[in-house]
Every structure is written in structure tokens, then in C-alpha cells.
C-alpha positions, -999 to 999 in steps of 0.1 A, spaced: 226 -587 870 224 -555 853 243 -539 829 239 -508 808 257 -502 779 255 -467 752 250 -469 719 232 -443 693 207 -441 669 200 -420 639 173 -395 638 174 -373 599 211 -365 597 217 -361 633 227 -392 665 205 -393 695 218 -415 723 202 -445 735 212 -465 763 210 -507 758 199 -520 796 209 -561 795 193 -579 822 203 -617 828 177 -627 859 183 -655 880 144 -666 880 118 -669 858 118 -694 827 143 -694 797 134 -663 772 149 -635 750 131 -603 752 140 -568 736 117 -541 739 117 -499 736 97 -495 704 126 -517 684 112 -526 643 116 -560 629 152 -556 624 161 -548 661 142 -577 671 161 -602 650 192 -590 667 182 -618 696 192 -651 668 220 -629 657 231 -624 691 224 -655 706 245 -674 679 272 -648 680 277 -654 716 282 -691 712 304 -690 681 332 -668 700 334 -696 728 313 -680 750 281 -694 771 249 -682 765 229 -685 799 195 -704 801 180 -673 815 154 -645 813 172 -619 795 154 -587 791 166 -556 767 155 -523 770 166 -498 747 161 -464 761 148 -436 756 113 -465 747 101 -433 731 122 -434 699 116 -458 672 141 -482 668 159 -499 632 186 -512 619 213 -532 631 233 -516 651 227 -528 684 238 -564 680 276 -558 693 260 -533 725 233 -559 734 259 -588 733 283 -570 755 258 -561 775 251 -599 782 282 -604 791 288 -578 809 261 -586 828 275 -626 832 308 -605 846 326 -625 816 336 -585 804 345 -558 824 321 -528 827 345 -505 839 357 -487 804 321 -485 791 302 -459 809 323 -434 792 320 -452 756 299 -454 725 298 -490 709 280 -500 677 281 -525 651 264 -558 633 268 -592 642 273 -618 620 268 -654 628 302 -658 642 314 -631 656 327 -610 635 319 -569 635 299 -554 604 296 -517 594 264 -497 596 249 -473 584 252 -436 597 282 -445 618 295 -408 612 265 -387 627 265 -412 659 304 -401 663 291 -365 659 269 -374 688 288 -392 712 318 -361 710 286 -337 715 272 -357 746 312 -356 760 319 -395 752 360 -402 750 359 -436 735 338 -447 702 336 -486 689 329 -490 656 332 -516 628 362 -518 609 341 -508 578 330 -474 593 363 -463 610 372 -442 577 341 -418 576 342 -415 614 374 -403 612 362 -373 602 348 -362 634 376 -349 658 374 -351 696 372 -385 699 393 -419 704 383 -441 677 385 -480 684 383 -501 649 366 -537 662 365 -564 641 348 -594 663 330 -596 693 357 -617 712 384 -588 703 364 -561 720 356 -589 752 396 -592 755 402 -554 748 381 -544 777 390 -573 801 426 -555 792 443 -590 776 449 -581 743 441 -544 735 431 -526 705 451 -503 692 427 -464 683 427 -451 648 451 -427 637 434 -405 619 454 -395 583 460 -360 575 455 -360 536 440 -335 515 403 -346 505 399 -325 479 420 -343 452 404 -376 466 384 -389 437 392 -385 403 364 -374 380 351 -393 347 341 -361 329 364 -337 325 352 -296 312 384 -292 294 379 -321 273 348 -308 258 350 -291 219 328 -265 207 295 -253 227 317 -221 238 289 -200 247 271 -229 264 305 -236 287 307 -199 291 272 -196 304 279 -232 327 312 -215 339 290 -189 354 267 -206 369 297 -228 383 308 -195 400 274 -183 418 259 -217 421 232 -207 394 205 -233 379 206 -241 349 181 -252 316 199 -263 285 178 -265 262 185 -284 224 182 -311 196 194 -348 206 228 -352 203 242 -313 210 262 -325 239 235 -312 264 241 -347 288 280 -344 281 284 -308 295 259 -316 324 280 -342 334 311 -324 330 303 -294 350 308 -310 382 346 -305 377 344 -269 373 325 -262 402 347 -252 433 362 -280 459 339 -286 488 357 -275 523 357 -299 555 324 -290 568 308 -297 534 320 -328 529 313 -340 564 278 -330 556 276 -348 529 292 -375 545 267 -378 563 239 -378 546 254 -405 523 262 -425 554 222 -422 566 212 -432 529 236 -461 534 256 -455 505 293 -456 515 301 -487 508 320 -478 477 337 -447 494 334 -443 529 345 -404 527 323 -381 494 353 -354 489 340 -345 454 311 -330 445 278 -351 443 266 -358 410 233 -371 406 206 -380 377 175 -398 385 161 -413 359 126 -395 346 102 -422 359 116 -414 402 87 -408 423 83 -384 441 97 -400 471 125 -410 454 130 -374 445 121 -359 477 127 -384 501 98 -402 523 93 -433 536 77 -451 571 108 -438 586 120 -404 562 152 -412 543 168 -388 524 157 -384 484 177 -378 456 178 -336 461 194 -345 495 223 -372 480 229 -338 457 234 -315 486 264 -292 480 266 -308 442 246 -311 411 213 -326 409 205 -333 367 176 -338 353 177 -349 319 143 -351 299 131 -323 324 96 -322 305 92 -360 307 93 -357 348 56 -361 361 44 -327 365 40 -332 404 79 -345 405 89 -314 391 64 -290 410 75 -308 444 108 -286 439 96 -257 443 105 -252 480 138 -273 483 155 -251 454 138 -214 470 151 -226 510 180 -251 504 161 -276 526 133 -300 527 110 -312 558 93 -348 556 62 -353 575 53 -387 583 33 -411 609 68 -419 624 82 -377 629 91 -347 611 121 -347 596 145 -319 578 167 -327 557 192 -306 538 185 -301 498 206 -268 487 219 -278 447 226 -266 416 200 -278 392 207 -287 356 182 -295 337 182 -302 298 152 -309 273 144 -308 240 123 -282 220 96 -304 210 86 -344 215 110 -350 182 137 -327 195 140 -315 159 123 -278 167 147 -253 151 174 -278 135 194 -257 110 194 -291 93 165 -313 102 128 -303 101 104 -308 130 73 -329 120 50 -319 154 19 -300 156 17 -272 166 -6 -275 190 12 -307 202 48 -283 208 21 -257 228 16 -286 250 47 -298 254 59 -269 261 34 -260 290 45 -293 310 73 -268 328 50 -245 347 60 -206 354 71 -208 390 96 -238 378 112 -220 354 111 -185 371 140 -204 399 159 -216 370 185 -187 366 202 -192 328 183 -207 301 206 -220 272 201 -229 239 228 -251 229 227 -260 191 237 -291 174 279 -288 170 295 -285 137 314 -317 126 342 -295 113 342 -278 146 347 -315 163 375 -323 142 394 -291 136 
């Protein structure tokens, strides 16, 4: 028999449907088969499934089972479709009723025995399935926060296989999500704080205006003037993000897989890659584009601290993200935008000792040596940077008065 259940599938930031065809034939030898461009991941899904099955007192027939995961034109990863492709076996045994699926999105991992993990990108499959007029979305436990977000949908939290087998065969049903009607934008506490800062009162000045027009910045000073202190602190000045912000970068975190910690990102983003990233890791890439680091700083603060020690093609390759607020990634598997609009902040020292201009400590580089150092921060770099700060080394008395 066969049985068709809908799932999704990310593509960049946004869901694309696909539809998980289970046939269970009555002829033919015993075999597993999944097919519709799916990657290693997809395919393990079969001794995921398989065992799953089993382990919630079910039978797994001694049949040719065939999956195809349409549209075949679409590359498929992750792990997502073990809970469709299971109920779509049994479905097509007639152990679950079909009846409440054509009008429903299910997705979710497998484990061993049963039970329902979360995935990744949960929240721009939701977007999907309300877009595509779907009333009914199953989704692991794990991801049923960040869904949430999206309206215009009933939300099912499913935590095991056999639950969402009685909720459909109507035995035992799950109850939807209620979605909670608190204010996001006092979600997270910060660590750094802009109040808590002493002295450097031009420097916050000049940080409170670019706080207020989304400006770059370049702080520029001696080791130890606070420069990684204030960049860190400017976050919290920086106005609260409103709904459709933070469900875009919701999303983008729940692509990159990185909501784990907190399913929901209601502050602003805050990221520093260290000065050895690639340029993939700055830009995003890969044999399938994920987003980079200028992406997981969208609406938020992307700091770069030892600016000059970046490779020279890191720092040229944002050039175009900071002038159009987004970035495209070509590669053999599609073209994919993503969105990169960020303050920068970047800080740096005078010279390689730091000690250029110290009112108290002399600089022992060449000059030819501070020319060069200098010159690693080409023109069109610095001509998008908007203030350029000079923050000096803090008076003692000044920290303690």
C-alpha cells in the first residue's frame, strides 16, 4: 500500500515542502530503499527507523519498502525525516490512520527507541507549512518553543513515535501548544552592562551614536584601554529587536543549529570570531551553504578584535555584506542568500606592540614596520567604517574616584 506523508526541508533561511511517499509492496524480496537525492544522513534514517519501529511494539514487515522523497530534485540532509518515514510505514501497514495527515506537517529524529528529537530549522519549516495553508504541524518537544513564534498554525509537541500512532488513531490525543504571550524583549539578561563602564566618556559618547544610527565602528588604542570591554558592552545600548527581527534571527540560528541553549534569540546577537576564522567561517560556505559568522550577527553586533591580524582576504570579503546588508553563496549544491546587515566593531592597536602614542610607555617598532602594519586595513575597508575612535589608556585615579 501507499501512503504519502508531508514534511519540509530547509533551503538558506527559508522551508520548501517535500512530500515522504512510503511504499510497503506485497512482492519482491525483503529491502529498505530511500531515494530522491537524500545525503548520508537521510539514508541512515532506514536502521534508525527500522529499530524505532520495533522498539514501540510495533512490527516491522519483511517487505520491499521503497521511500521517495519528493520533489527528487532537491538535495536532501539531516534528520528530519525519521518520524514522517516511520508513520508513513505504518500508515501504509493501516496500523495508523491517514485521515489527519494530508492536512499536516510532521518532522522530527528518531532515536533507537522511539522517542522524538528536535531538529534543526524547525522554525522556517513552520513558516512554510502556514505559507503552503497546512493547519496542523508535529514537531519535537525540543523545537515547539521557537515554532511558537510563527502564528497561523496548531502546533502538536510529540515526544515518541507510539504517542503520535495513538494521537492519530484518536486513543489518547495530544494536547496543541499554547503559545505564551510574554514580552521577548527583556528575555535574556546581558553579561555586560554600558552603565557599568568608568571613564572612556568620549569613547561611550561616540559608541552611543553609533548605537543610535547603526554606525560601524574602529576603536582604535593601547592594550588594556578597555577597547574589548566597551565592544562587548555596546550590545545593551543598542535598541530592542521587534517581533519580526527576532524571528529572523530566530531563524537563522535555528538553520545554523544553534538553539539548543535558547530556543528563542530576543537579545541582540553578539558575536566575535576569533582572528584565525576562515573565510567561510566568516562568510558562510560549505557543500551545502550554511550561514557564517556575519549572518549569526544579523540585526546585532559582529566584533572583530585584532582587526589587523584578520587575513587580508577575511577582511576584504566584507566589503559587500556591510555596503548591501546581505550575502549570496555560490556553490556546486545552489545559490544561496543569506542575510548579513550588522554593526561592525572593530578594535586594534596602533602598532604590532600596541605602545604607539602611550603618554606613558614608548613604542619600540620601526618605522617602516608601523607603515606596514598599518597598510594591512586597505582604503575601501575603512572608507565603510563610519567613526574612528581613539580610545586612550584610562587614568587609575579616574577608575577609582
Amino acid at each position: 500500500m501507499l501512503s504519502k506523508i508531508h514534511a519540509g526541508a530547509t533551503m538558506g533561511l527559508n522551508g520548501v515542502p517535500i512530500e515522504v511517499e512510503v511504499d510497503v509492496a506485497n512482492k519482491g524480496l525483503p529491502s529498505f530503499t530511500i531515494v530522491g537525492l537524500p545525503n548520508k544522513s537521510v539514508d541512515e534514517a532506514k536502521d534508525r527507523v527500522r529499530t524505532a519501529i520495533v522498539n514501540t511494539s510495533f512490527e516491522m514487515p519483511d517487505s520491499r519498502i521503497t521511500v521517495n522523497l519528493a520533489p527528487a530534485d532537491i538535495p536532501k540532509e539531516g534528520s528530519g525525516y525519521d518520524l514522517p518515514i516511520a508513520l508513513g510505514i505504518l500508515t501504509s501497514l493501516r496500523l495508523v490512520d491517514a485521515k489527519y495527515c494530508g492536512h499536516s506537517v510532521i518532522v522530527g529524529e528518531l532515536s533507537l527507541e522511539g522517542q522524538v528529537r528536535p531538529i534543526s530549522g524547525a522554525i522556517s519549516i513552520a513558516d512554510m507549512a502556514r505559507q503552503k495553508g497546512f493547519t496542523h504541524l508535529y514537531v519535537p518537544m525540543g523545537n515547539v518553543e521557537e515554532v511558537s513564534l510563527i502564528d497561523g498554525i496548531t502546533i502538536f509537541p510529540v515526544t515518541s513515535l507510539g504517542e503520535l500512532a495513538l494521537h492519530l488513531n484518536g486513543d489518547k490525543l495530544i494536547r496543541p501548544h499554547i503559545r505564551s504571550t510574554r514580552d521577548f524583549s527583556s528575555f535574556e539578561e546581558l553579561e555586560n552592562d554600558f552603565a557599568e563602564v568608568r571613564g572612556q566618556f568620549h569613547t561611550k559618547r561616540a559608541l552611543e551614536i553609533a548605537a543610535a544610527g547603526f554606525h560601524n565602528v574602529h576603536l582604535k588604542g593601547s592594550p588594556g584601554a578597555g577597547k574589548t570591554m566597551l565592544s562587548k558592552a555596546f550590545v545593551s545600548i543598542i535598541p530592542p529587536m521587534t517581533n519580526e527581527e527576532i524571528l529572523e534571527v530566530t531563524k537563522i540560528y535555528s538553520i545554523a543549529g544553534l538553539t539548543h541553549k535558547r530556543a528563542i534569540k530576543a537579545n541582540r546577537p553578539f558575536r566575535s570570531p576569533h582572528h584565525t576564522t576562515s573565510r567561510v567561517g566568516l562568510i558562510g560556505g560549505g557543500s551545502i551553504p550554511v550561514p557564517g559568522e556575519i549572518s549569526l550577527a544579523h540585526r546585532g553586533v559582529l566584533f572583530l578584535d585584532e582587526f589587523a591580524e584578520f587575513p587580508r582576504s577575511v577582511i576584504e570579503s566584507l566589503r559587500q555584506p556591510m555596503e548591501d546588508g546581505i550575502v549570496t553563496v555560490s556553490r556546486a549544491a545552489g545559490s544561496l542568500t543569506f542575510p548579513a546587515r550588522f554593526v561592525l566593531v572593530a578594535a586594534s592597536n596602533p602598532c604590532p606592540c600596541g605602545y604607539l602614542g602611550h603618554p606613558k610607555r614608548t613604542c619600540k617598532c620601526l618605522p617602516g614596520t608601523i607603515i606596514k602594519y598599518k597598510k594591512r586595513l586597505s582604503g575601501p575597508i575603512l572608507d565603510r567604517i563610519d567613526l574612528h575612535i581613539d580610545v586612550p589608556p584610562v587614568d587609575k585615579a579616574e577608575l577609582t574616584g
